[in-house]
MOPAC internal coordinates of N, CA, C and O (Angstrom, degrees):
PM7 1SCF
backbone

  N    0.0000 0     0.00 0     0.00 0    0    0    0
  C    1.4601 1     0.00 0     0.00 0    1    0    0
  C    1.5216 1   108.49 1     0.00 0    2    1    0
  O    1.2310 1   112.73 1   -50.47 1    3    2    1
  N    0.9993 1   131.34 1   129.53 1    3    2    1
  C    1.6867 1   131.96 1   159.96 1    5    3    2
  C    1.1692 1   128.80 1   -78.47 1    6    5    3
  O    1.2310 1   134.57 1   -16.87 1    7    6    5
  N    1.5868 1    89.43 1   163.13 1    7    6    5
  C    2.1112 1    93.01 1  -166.13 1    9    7    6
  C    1.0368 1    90.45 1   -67.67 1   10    9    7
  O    1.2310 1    84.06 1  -130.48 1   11   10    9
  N    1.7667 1   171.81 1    49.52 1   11   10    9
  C    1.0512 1   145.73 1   175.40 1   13   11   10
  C    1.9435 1    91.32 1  -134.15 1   14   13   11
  O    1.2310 1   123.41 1   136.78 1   15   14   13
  N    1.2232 1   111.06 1   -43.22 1   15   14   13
  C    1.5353 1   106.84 1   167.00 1   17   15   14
  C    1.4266 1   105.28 1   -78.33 1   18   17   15
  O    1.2310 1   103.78 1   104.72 1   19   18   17
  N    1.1641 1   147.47 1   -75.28 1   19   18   17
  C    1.2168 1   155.40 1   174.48 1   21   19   18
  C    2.0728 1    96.02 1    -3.44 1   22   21   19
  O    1.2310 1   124.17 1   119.33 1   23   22   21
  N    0.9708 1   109.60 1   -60.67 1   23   22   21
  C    1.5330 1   111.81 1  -171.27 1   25   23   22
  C    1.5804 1   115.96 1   -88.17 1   26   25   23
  O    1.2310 1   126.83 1   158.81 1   27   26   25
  N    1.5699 1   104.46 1   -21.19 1   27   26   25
  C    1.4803 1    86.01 1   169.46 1   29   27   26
  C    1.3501 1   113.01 1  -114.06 1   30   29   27
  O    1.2310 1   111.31 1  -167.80 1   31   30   29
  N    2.0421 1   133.97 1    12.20 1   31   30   29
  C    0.8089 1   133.33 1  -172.30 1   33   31   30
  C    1.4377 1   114.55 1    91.79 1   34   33   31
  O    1.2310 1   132.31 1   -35.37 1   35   34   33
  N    1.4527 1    93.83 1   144.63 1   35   34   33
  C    1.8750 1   101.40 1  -172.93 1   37   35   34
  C    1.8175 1    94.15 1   -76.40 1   38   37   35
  O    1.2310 1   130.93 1   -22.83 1   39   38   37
  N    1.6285 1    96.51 1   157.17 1   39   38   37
  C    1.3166 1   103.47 1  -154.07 1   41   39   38
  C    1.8364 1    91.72 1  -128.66 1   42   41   39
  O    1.2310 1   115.35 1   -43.26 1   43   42   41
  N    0.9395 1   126.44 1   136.74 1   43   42   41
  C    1.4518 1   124.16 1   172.98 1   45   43   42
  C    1.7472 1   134.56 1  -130.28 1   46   45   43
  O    1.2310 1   122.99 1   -44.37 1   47   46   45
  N    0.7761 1   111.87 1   135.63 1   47   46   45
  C    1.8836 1   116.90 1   178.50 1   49   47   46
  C    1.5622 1   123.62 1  -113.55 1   50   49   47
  O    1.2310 1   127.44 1   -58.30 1   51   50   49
  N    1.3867 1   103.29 1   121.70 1   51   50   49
  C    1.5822 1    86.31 1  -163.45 1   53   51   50
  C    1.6727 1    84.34 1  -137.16 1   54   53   51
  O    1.2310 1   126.31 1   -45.86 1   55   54   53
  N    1.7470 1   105.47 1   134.14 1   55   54   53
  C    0.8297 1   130.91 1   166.40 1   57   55   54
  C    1.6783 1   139.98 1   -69.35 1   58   57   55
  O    1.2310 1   114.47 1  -110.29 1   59   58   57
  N    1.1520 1   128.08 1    69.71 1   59   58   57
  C    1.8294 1   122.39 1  -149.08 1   61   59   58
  C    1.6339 1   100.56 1  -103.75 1   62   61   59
  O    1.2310 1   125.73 1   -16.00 1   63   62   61
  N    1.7722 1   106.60 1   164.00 1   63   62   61
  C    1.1254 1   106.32 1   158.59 1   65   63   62
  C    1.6024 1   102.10 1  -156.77 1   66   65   63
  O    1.2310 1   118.27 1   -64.46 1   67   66   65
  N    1.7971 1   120.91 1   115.54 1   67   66   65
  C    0.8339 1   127.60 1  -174.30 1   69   67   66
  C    1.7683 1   124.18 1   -72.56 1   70   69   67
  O    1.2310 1   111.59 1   -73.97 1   71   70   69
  N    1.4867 1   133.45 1   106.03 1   71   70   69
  C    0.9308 1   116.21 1  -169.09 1   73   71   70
  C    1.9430 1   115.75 1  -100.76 1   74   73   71
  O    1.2310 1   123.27 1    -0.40 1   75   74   73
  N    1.0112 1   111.34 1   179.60 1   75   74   73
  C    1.8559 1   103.38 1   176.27 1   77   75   74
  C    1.7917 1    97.33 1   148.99 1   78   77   75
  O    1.2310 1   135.91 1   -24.21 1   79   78   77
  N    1.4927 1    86.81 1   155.79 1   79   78   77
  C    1.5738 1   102.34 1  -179.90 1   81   79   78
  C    1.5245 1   121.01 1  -100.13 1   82   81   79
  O    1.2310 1   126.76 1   -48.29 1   83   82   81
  N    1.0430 1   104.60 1   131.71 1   83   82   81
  C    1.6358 1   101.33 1  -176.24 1   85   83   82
  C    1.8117 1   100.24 1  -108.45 1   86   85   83
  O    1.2310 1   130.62 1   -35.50 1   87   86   85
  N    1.2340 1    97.11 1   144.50 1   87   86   85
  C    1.6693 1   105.01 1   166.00 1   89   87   86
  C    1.4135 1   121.92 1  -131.54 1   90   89   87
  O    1.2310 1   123.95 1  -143.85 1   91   90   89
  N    1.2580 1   110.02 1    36.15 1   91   90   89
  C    1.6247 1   114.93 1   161.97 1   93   91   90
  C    1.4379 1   125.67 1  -127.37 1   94   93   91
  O    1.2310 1   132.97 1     0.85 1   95   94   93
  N    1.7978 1    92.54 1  -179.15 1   95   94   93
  C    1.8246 1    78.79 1  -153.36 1   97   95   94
  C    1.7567 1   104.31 1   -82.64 1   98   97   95
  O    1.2310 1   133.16 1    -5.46 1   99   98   97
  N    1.6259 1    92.17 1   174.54 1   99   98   97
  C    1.3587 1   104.93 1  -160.01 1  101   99   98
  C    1.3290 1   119.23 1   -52.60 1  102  101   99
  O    1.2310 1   118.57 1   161.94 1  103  102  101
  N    1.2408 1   120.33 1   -18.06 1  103  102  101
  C    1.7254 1   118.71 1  -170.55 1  105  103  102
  C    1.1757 1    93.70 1   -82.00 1  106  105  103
  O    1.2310 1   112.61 1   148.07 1  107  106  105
  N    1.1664 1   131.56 1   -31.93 1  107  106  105
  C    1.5896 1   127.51 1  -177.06 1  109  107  106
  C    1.5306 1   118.73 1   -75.11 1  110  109  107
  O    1.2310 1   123.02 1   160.57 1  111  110  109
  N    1.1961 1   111.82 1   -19.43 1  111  110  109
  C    1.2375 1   112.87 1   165.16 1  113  111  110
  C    1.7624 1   119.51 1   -81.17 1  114  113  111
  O    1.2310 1   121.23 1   137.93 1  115  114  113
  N    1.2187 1   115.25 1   -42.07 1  115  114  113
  C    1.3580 1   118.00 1  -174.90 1  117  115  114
  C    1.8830 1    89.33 1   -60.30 1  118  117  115
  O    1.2310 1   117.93 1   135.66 1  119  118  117
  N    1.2302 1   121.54 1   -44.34 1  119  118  117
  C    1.6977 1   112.32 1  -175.85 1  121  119  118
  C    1.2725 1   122.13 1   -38.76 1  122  121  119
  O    1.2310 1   134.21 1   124.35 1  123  122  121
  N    1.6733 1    90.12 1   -55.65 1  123  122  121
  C    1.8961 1   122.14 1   176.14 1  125  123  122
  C    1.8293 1    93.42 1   -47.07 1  126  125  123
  O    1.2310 1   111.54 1   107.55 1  127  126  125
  N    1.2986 1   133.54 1   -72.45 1  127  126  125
  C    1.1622 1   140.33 1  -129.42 1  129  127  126
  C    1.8635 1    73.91 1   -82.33 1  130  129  127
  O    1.2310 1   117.21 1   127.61 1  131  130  129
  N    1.1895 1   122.92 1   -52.39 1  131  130  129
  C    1.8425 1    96.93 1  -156.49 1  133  131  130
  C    1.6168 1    94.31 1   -76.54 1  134  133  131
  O    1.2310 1   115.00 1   130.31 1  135  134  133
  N    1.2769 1   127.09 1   -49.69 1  135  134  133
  C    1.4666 1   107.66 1   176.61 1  137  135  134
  C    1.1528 1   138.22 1   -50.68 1  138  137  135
  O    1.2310 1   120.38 1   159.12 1  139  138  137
  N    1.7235 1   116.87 1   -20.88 1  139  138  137
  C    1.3894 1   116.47 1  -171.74 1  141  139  138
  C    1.7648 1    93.68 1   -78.79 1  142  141  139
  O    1.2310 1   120.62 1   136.17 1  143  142  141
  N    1.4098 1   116.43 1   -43.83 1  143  142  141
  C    1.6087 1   136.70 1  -179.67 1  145  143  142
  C    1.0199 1    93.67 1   -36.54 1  146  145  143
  O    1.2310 1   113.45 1   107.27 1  147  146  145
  N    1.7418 1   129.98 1   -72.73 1  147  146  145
  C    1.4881 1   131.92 1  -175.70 1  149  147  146
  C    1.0427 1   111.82 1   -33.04 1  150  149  147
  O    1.2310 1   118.69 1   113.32 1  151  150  149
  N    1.9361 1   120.10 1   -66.68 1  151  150  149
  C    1.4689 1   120.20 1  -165.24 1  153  151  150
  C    1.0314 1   114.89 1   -70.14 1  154  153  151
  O    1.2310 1   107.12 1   173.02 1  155  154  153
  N    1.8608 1   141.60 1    -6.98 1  155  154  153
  C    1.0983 1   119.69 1   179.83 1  157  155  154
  C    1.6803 1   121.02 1   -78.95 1  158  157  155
  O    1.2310 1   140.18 1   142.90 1  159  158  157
  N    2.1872 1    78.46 1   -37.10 1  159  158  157
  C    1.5655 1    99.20 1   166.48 1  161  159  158
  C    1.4815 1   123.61 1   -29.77 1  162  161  159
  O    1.2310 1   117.00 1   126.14 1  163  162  161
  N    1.4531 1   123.30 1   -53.86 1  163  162  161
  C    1.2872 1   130.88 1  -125.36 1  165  163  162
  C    1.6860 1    76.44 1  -118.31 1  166  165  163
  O    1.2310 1   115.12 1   141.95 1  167  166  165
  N    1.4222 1   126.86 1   -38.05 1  167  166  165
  C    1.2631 1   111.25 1   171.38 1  169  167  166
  C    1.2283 1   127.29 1   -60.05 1  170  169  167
  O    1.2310 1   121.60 1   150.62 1  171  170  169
  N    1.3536 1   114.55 1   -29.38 1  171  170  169
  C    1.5851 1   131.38 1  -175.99 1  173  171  170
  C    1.6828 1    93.54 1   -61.88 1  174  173  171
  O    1.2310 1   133.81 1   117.80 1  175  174  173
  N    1.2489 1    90.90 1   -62.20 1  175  174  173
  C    2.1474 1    87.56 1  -154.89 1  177  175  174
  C    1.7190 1    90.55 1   -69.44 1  178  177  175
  O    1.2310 1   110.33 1  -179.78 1  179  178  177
  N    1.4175 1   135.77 1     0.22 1  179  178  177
  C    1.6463 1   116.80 1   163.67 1  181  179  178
  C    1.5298 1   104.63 1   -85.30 1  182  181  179
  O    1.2310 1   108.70 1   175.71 1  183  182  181
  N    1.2548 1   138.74 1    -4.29 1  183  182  181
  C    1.2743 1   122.05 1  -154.65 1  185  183  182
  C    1.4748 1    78.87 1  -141.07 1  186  185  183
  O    1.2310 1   105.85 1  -170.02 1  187  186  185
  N    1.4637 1   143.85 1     9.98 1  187  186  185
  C    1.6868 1   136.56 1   153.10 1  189  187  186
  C    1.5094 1   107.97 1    74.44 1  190  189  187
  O    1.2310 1   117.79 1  -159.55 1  191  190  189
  N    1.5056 1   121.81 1    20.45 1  191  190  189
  C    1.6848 1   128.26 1   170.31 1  193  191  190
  C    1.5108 1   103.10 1   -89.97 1  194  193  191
  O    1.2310 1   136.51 1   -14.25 1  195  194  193
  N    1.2771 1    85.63 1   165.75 1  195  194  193
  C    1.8961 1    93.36 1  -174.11 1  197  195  194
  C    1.7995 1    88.87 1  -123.33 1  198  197  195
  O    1.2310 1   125.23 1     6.01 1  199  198  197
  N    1.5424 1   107.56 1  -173.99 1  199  198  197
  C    1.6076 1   102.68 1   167.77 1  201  199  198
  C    1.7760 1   105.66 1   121.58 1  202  201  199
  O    1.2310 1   123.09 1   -33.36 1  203  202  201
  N    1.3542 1   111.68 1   146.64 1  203  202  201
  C    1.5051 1   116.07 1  -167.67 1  205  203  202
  C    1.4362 1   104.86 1  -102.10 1  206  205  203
  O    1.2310 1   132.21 1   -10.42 1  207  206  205
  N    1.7371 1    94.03 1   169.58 1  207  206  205
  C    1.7683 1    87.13 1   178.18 1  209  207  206
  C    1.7108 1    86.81 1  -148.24 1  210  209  207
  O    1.2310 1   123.23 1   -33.55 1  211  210  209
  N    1.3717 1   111.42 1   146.45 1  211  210  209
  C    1.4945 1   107.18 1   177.90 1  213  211  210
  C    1.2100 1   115.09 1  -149.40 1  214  213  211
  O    1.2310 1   100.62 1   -65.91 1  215  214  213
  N    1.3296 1   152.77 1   114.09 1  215  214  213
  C    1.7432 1   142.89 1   143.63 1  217  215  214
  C    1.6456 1   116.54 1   -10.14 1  218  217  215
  O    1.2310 1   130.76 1   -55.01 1  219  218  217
  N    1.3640 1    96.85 1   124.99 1  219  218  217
  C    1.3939 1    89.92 1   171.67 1  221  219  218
  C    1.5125 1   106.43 1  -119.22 1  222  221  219
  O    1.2310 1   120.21 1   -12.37 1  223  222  221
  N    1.7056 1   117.20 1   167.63 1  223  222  221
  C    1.5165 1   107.47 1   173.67 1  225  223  222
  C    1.3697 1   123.48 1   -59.41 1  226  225  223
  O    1.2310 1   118.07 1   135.21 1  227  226  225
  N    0.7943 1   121.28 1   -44.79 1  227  226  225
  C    1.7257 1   135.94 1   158.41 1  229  227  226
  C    1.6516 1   103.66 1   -23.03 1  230  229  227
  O    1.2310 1   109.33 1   152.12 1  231  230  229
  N    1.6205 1   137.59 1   -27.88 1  231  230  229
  C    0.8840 1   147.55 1   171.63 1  233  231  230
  C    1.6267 1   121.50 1    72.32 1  234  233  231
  O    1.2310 1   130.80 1  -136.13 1  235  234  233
  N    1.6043 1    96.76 1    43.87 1  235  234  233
  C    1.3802 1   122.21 1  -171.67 1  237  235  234
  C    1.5088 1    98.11 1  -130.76 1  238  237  235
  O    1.2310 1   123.39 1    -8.10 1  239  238  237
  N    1.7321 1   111.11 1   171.90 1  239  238  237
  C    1.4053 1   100.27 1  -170.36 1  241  239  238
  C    1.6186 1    86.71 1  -130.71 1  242  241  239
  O    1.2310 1   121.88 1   -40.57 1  243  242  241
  N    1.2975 1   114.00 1   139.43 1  243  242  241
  C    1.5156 1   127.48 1   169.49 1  245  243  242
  C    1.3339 1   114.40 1  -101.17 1  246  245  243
  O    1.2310 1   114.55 1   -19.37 1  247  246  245
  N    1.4599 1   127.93 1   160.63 1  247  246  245
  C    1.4703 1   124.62 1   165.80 1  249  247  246
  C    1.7214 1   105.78 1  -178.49 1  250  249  247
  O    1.2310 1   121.35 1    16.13 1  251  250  249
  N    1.1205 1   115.03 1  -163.87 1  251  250  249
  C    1.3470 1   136.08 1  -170.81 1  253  251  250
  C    1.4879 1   116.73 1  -179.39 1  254  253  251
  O    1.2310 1   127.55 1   -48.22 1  255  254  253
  N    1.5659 1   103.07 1   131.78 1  255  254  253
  C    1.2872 1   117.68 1  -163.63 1  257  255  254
  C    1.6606 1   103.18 1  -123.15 1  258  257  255
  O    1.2310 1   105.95 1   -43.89 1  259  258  257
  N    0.8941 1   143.67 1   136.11 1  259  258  257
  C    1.7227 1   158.69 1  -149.98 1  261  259  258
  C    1.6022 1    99.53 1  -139.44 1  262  261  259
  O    1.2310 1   119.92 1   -27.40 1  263  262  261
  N    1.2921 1   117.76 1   152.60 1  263  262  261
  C    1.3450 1   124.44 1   155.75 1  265  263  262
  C    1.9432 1   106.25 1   127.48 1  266  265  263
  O    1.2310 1   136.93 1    -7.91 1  267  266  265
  N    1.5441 1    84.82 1   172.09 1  267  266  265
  C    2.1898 1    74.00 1  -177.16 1  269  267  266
  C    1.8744 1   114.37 1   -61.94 1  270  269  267
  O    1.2310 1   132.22 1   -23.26 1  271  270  269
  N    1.4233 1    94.00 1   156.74 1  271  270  269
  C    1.5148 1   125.47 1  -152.33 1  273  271  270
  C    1.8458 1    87.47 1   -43.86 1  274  273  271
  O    1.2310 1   126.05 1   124.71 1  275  274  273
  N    1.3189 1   105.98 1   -55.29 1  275  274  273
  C    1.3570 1   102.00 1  -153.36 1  277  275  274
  C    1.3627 1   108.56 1   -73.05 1  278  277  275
  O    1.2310 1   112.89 1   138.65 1  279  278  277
  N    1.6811 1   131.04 1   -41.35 1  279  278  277
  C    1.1671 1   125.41 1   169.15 1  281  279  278
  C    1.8152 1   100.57 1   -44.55 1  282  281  279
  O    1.2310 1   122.84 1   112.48 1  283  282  281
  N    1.4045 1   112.17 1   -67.52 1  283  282  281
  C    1.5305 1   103.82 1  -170.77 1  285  283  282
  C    1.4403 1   102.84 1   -19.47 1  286  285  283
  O    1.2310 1   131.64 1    95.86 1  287  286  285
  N    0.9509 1    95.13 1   -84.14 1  287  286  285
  C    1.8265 1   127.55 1  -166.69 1  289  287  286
  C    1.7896 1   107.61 1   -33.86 1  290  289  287
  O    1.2310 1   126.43 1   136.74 1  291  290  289
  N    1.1298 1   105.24 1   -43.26 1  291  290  289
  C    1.8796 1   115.81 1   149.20 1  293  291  290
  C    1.6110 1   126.97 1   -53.71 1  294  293  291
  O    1.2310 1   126.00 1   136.49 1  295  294  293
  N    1.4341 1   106.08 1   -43.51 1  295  294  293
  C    1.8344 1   106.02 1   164.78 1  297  295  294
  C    1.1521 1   104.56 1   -29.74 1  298  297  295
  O    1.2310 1   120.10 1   180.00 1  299  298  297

């Protein structure tokens, strides 16, 4: 490990992609998609991680979350 993590803490990036089937109609999904967006948002900046989250056509959601191990590990 190096003095440069060692002093500011191990740091981690983790690559996800959430999969699952939905069976309702479409307006209910666009709701799902900005609220879930919000809460990850708003969880991120309480727990000090950085990292994107996006819909894909595949109709799964991808992202990546950055920041120390244990916040990660808290996402």
């Amino acid at each position: 490990m190096s003095a440069l993590t060692k002093a500011s803490g191990a740091l981690k990036s983790v690559d996800y992609e959430v999969f699952g089937r939905v069976q309702v109609m479409c307006m209910l999904i666009v709701l799902f998609d900005y609220f879930s967006n919000q809460y990850t948002e708003e969880e991120a900046r309480k727990l000090g991680v950085v990292g994107w989250v996006k819909n894909t056509s595949q109709g799964t959601v991808t992202g990546q979350v950055q920041g120390p191990e244990d916040k990660v590990n808290a996402m």
